[in-house]
N, C-alpha and C positions, 0 to 999 in steps of 0.2 A: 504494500500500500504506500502512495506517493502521494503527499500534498505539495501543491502548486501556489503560489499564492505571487499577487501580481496587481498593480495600478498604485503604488506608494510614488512618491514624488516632492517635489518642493511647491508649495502655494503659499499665496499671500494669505495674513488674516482675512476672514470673510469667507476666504473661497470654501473650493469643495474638491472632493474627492471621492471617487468610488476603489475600493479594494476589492478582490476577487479569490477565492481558495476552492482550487477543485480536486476532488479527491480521484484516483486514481487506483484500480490492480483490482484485487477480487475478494468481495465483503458480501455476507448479507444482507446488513440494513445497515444506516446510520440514523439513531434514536437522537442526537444532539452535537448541535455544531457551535463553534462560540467564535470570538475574536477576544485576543489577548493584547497587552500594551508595556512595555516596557521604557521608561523613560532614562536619560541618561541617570547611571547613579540611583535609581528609584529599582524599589520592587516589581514584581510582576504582576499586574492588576486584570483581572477581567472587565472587558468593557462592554461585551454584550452576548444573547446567547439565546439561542434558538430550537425548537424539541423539533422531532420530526412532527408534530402536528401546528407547527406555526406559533405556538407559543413564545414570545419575546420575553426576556430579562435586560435592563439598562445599567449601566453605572449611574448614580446620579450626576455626576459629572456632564454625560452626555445625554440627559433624557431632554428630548425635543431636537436635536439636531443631528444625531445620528441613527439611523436607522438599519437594522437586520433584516435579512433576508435569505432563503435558499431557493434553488431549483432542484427538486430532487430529481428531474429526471438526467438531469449533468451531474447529478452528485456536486456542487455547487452553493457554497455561501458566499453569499455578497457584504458589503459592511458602505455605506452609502453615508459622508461623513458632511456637514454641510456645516455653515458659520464657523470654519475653525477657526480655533486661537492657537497662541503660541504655545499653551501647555498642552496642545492634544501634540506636541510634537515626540514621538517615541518611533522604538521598532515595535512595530504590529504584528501580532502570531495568531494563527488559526491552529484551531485547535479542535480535534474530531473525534467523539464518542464512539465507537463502531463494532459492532458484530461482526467478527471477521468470520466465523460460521456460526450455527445455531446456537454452540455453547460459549463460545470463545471470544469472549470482548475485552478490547484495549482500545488505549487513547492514542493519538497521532497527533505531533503537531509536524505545522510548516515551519519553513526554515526564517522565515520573519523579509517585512516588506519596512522600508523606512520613512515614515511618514515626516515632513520639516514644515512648520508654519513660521513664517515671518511677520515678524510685525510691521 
């Protein structure tokens, strides 16, 4: 199993950004997919996170301006990040619940996408 993850970049305050994490290789199902945050020097925070039936979870941090999403039929979480500021600036990690067969579940993450807001 292989995650992917992809659309991190430099923006201005204000702007926006979409990130992307698709999963990859041969699983049963994925129950829950999240995005991760990492700030220079900071812990590793969860910033938001998704069940397989569309249920959303926020940081408060980002509740109203970021938003979750998946496509399950891409195996596919999205993270849709909008009014950034300078402190959403970290490495972003996707991170994946998964059924690798019927009994056998582990987590995966991606290898991290880097997010920079300027002020």
């Amino acid at each position: 199993v292989q995650l992917v993850e992809s659309g991190g970049g430099l923006v201005q305050a204000g702007g926006s950004l979409r990130l992307s994490c698709v999963a990859s290789g041969t699983f049963f199902s994925i129950p829950a997919m999240a995005w991760y945050r990492q700030a220079p020097g900071k812990q590793l925070d969860l910033v938001a996170s998704i069940t397989s039936g569309n249920n959303t979870s926020y940081a408060d941090s980002v509740k109203g301006r970021f938003t979750i999403s998946r496509d399950n039929a891409k195996n596919t979480v999205y993270l849709q990040m909008s009014s950034l500021k300078p402190e959403d600036t970290a490495d972003y990690y996707c991170n994946v619940d998964m059924w690798v067969t019927y009994r056998e579940r582990r987590e995966y993450w991606g290898q991290g996408t880097q997010v920079t807001v300027s002020s």
